[in-house]
C-alpha positions as CSV (number, residue, x, y, z in Angstrom):
1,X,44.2,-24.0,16.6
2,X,46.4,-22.6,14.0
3,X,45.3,-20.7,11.4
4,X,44.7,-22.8,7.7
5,X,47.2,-21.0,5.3
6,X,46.4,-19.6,2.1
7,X,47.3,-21.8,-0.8
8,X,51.4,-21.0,-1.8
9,X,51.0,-20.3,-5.2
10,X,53.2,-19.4,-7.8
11,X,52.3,-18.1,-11.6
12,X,51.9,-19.2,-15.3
13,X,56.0,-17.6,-15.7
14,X,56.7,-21.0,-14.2
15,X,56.0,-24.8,-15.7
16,X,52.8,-26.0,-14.0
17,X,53.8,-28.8,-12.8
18,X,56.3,-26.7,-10.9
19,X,53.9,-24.1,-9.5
20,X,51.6,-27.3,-8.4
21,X,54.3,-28.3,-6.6
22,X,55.2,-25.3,-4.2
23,X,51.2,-24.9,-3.9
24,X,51.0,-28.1,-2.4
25,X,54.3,-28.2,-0.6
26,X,55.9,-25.2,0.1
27,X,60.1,-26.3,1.6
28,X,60.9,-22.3,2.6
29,X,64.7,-21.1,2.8
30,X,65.2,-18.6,4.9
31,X,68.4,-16.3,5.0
32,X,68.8,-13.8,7.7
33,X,66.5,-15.6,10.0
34,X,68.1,-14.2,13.2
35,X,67.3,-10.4,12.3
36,X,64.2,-8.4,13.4
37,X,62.4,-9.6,10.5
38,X,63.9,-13.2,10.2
39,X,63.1,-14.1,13.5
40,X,59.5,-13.5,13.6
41,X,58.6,-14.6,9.8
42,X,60.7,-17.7,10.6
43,X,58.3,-18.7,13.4
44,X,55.4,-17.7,11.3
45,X,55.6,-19.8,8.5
46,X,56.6,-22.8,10.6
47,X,53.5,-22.0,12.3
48,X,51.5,-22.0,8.5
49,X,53.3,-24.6,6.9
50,X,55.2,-27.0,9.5
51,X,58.3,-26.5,11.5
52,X,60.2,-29.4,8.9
53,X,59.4,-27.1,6.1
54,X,61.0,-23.8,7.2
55,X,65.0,-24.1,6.9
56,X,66.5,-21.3,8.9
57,X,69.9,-19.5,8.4
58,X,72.0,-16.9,9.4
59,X,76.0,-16.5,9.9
60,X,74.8,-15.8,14.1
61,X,73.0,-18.8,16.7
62,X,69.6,-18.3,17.4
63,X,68.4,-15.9,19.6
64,X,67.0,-17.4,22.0
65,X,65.8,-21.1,22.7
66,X,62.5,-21.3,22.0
67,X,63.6,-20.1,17.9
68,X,66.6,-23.0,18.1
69,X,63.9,-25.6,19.3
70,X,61.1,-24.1,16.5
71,X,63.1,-26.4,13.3
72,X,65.6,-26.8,11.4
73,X,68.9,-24.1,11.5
74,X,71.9,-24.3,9.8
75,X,74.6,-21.7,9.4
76,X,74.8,-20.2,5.7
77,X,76.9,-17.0,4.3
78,X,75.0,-15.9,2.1
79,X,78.2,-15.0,0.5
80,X,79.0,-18.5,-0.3
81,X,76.6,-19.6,-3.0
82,X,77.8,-23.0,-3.1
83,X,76.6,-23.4,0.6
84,X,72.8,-21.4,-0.6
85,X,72.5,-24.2,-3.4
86,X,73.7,-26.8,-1.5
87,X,70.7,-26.2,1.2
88,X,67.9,-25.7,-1.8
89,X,68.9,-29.2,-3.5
90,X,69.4,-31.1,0.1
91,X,66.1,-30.2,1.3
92,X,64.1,-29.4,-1.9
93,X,63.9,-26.2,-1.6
94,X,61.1,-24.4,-3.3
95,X,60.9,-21.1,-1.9
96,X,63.5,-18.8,-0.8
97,X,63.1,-16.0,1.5
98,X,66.6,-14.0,1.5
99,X,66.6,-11.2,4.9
100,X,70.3,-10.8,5.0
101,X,71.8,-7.6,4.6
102,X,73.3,-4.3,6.2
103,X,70.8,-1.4,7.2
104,X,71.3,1.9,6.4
105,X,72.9,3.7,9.1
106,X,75.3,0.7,9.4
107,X,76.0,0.3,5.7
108,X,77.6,4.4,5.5
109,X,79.8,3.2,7.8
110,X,81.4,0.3,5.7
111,X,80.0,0.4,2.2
112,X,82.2,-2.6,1.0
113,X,80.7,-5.0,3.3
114,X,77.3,-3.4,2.6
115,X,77.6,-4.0,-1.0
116,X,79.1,-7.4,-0.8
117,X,76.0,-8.6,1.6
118,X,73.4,-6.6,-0.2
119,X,74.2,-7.0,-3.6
120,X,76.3,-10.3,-4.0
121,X,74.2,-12.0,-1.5
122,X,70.9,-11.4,-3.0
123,X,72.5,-12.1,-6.9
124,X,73.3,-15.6,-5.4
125,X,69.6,-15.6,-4.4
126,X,68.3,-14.7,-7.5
127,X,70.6,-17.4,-9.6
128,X,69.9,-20.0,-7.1
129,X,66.1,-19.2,-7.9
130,X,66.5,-19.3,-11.5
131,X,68.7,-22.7,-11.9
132,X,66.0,-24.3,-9.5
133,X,63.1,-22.9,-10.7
134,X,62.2,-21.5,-7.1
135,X,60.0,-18.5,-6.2
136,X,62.8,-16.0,-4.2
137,X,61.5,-13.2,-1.7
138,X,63.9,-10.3,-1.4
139,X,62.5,-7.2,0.4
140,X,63.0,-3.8,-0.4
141,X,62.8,-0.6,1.9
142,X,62.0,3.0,1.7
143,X,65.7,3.3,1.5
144,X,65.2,3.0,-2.3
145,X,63.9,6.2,-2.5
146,X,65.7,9.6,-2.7
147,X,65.8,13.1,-2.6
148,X,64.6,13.7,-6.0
149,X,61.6,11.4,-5.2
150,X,58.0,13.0,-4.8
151,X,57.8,12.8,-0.7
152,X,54.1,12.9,0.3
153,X,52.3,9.5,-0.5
154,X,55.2,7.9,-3.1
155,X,53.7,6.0,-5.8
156,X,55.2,2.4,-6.5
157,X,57.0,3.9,-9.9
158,X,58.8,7.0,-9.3
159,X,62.0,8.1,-9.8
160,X,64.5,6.2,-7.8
161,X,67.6,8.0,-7.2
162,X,69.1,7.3,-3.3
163,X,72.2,8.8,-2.1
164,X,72.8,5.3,0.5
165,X,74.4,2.6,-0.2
166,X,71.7,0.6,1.0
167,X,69.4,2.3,-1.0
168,X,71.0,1.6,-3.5
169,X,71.6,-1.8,-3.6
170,X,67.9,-1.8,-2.9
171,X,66.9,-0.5,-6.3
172,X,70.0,-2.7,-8.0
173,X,67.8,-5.7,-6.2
174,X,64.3,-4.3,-7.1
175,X,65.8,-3.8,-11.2
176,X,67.5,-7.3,-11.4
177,X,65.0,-9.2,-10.1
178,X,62.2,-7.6,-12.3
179,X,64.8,-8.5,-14.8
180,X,64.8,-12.0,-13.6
181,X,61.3,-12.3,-13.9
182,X,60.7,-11.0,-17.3
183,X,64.2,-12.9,-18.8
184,X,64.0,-16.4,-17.0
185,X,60.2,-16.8,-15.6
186,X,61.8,-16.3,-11.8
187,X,58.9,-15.5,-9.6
188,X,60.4,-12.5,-8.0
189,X,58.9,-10.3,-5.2
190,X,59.4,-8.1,-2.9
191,X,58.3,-5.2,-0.6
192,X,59.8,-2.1,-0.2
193,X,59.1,-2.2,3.9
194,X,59.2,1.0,6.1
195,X,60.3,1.3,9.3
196,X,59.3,-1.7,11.2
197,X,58.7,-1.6,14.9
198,X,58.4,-4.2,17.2
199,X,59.5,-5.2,20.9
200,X,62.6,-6.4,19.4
201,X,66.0,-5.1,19.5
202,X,66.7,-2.8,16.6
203,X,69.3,-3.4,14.3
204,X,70.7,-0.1,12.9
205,X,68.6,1.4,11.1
206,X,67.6,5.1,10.9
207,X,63.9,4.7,11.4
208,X,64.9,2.1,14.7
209,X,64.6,5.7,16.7
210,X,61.1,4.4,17.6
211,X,61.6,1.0,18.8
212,X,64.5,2.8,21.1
213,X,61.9,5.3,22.0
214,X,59.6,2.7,23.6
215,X,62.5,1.2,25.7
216,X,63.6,4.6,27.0
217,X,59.7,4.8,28.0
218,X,60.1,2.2,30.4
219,X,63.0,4.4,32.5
220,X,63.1,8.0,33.8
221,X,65.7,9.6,31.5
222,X,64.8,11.5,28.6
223,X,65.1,9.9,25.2
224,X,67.8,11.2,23.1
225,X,66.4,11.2,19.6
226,X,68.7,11.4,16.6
227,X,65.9,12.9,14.3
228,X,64.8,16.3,14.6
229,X,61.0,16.6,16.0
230,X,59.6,17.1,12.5
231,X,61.2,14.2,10.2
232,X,57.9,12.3,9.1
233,X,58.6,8.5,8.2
234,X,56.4,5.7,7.2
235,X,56.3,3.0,9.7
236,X,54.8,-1.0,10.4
237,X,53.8,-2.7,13.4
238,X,55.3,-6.5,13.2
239,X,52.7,-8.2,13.0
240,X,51.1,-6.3,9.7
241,X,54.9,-6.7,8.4
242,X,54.4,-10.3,9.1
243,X,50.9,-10.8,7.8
244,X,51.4,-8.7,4.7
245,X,54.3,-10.9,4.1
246,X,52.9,-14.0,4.5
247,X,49.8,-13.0,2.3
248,X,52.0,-11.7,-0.6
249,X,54.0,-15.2,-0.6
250,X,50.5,-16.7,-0.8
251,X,48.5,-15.0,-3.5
252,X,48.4,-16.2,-7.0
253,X,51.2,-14.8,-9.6
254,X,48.3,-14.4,-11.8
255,X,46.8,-11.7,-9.5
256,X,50.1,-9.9,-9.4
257,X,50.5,-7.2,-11.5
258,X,54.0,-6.1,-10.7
259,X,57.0,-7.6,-8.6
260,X,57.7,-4.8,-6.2
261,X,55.1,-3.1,-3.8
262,X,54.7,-0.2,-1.5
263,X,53.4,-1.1,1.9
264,X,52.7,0.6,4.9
265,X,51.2,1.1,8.4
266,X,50.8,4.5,9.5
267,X,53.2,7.7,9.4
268,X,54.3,10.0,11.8
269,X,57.0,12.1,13.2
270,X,59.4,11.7,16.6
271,X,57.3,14.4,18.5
272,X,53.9,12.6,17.3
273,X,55.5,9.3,18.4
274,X,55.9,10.8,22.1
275,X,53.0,12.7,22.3
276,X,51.3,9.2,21.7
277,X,53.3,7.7,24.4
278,X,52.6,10.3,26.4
279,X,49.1,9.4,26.5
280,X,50.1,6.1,28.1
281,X,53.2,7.2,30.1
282,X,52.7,10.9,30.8
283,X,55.9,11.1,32.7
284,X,58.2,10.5,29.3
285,X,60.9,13.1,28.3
286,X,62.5,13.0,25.0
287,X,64.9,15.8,23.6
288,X,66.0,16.5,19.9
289,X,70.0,15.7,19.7
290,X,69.5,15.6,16.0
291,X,72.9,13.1,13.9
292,X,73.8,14.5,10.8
293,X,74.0,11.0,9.3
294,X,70.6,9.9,10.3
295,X,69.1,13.2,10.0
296,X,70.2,12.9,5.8
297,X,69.0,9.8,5.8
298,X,65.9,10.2,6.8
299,X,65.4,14.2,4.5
300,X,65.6,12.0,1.6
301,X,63.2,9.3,2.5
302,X,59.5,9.9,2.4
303,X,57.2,11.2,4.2
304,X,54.4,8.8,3.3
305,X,53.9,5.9,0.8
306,X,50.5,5.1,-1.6
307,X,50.2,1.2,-1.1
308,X,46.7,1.3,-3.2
309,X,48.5,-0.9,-5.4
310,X,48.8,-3.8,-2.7
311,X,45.5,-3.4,-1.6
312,X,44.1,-3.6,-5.2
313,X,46.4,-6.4,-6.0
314,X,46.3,-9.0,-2.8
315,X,43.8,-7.0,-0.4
316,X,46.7,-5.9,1.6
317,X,45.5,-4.0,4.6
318,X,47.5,-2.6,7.8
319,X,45.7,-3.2,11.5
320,X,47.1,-0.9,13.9
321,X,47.9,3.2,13.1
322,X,49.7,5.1,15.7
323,X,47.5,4.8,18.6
324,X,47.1,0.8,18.5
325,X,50.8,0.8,17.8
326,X,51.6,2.7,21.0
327,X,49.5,0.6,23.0
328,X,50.6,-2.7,22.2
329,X,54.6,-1.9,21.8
330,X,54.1,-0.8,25.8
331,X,52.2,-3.6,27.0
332,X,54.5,-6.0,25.1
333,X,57.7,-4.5,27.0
């Protein structure tokens, strides 16, 4: 049987009777819900909370048929806040879970669109939150981080000074929606999520050299890696992205003691990464072709991030380090 979901709680920044409300009823929007992310939390929450209570939407069909079939979809720019609002009133929304945006990699390559999407589409978010007293999800990323940032086990408040344009939007999203919060009562969160990994096809971003290195497993040519062998990242399975997602939405604001948390899986570099498959698939080849724009990306991310925070806050807790990863990512493909 399915598994009983937490209670969906809000916090004391919003009226009670509100808060009740989305405890008892949770009507999700979800923006974005074709991406990596989108496509799996989207069937997850229908899974916790009812298919008729999870409103997909994204500016691309679903991906396959089974996600069309799962509920309710309905094409939204995110650009268009008249077309965000008019979804939240027509179905009641409560809750809105806003995915869309540019990656890194992508985003250096057109940093007007990446700032319209990131920026503009996540203020829409925020606003729609605020005039409909909703609680609004907007992840974070690694990306948020920079070269002047401390790189071994990154504490949730450090200095934040990326040289990406999706970094930066990220910390422009991580600031206005604390100021959200603390101005208007919004019930703002958000993870800052590393690389996530899963059997999906990536979506161009610099850490997605590890979901490509698990398809190259499954041939005879050697992987061409765009990192150099030594560039440590903090990664995620899916399904601890998933679960810590779906756990954060779910605990009490009260227990909260920040908007914005660090969470991670395990960390590791490229030649780690293939060692491990080698274990499974001794036969694998991978050489270093290392891309100047990927390779900066990644030097000024860290190396490793301190979620103690999380796990004080809403017993966060990741199942599967490298090895577990490995395994499951190969039998999956």
């Amino acid at each position: 049987g399915l598994v009983r979901p937490r209670r969906f709680v809000t916090g004391s920044a919003m009226e009670g009777e509100r808060a009740e409300e989305i405890a008892r009823s949770p009507k999700i929007l979800i923006t974005g819900s074709c991406g990596q992310i989108g496509s799996e939390l989207t069937l997850r929450l229908r899974e916790l909370y009812g298919s008729d209570n999870v409103i997909a939407t994204d500016v691309r069909r679903p991906f396959d048929d089974s996600f069309a079939a799962s509920g309710p979809f309905f094409y939204a720019d995110v650009l268009r806040y008249s077309t965000l609002e008019r979804l939240t009133v027509e179905f009641d929304i409560n809750t809105i879970i806003h995915l869309s945006g540019v990656l890194s990699a992508v985003g250096e390559r057109d940093h007007i669109q990446s700032l319209r999407i990131n920026v503009d589409g996540s203020r829409n978010a925020l606003e729609i939150a605020r005039r409909h007293r909703t609680k609004v999800f907007i992840p974070s990323s690694i990306a948020a981080f920079g070269p002047d940032t401390p790189l071994d086990n990154t504490p949730d408040t450090v200095i934040q000074r990326p040289d990406t344009v999706y970094g930066i939007s990220k910390v422009f999203i991580e600031n206005l929606g604390n100021y959200y919060h603390k101005k208007f009562g919004v019930d703002f969160r958000s993870l800052r999520y590393p690389g996530v990994i899963n059997a999906g096809q990536p979506g161009g971003g610099t850490t997605d050299y590890a979901v490509e290195m698990f398809f190259a497993a499954q041939g005879k040519d050697p992987y061409q890696c765009w990192l150099s062998e030594d560039s440590r990242l903090p990664m995620i399975y899916m399904d601890d992205c998933i679960r810590g997602t779906t756990d954060f939405l779910a605990e009490s604001r009260d227990n909260l003691r920040q908007c914005v948390y660090n969470i991670q899986g395990c960390s590791f570099t490229p030649s780690e990464l293939a060692e491990a498959i080698r274990k499974e698939r001794p036969s694998f080849a991978i050489e270093y072709r290392s891309d100047p724009l990927r390779q900066g990306i990644a030097d000024s991310w860290p190396n490793s991030l301190d979620d103690s925070n999380a796990r004080r806050d809403w017993n966060w807790k990741p199942e599967y380090d490298i090895d577990a990863l490995v395994q499951v990512m190969l039998k999956s493909l």
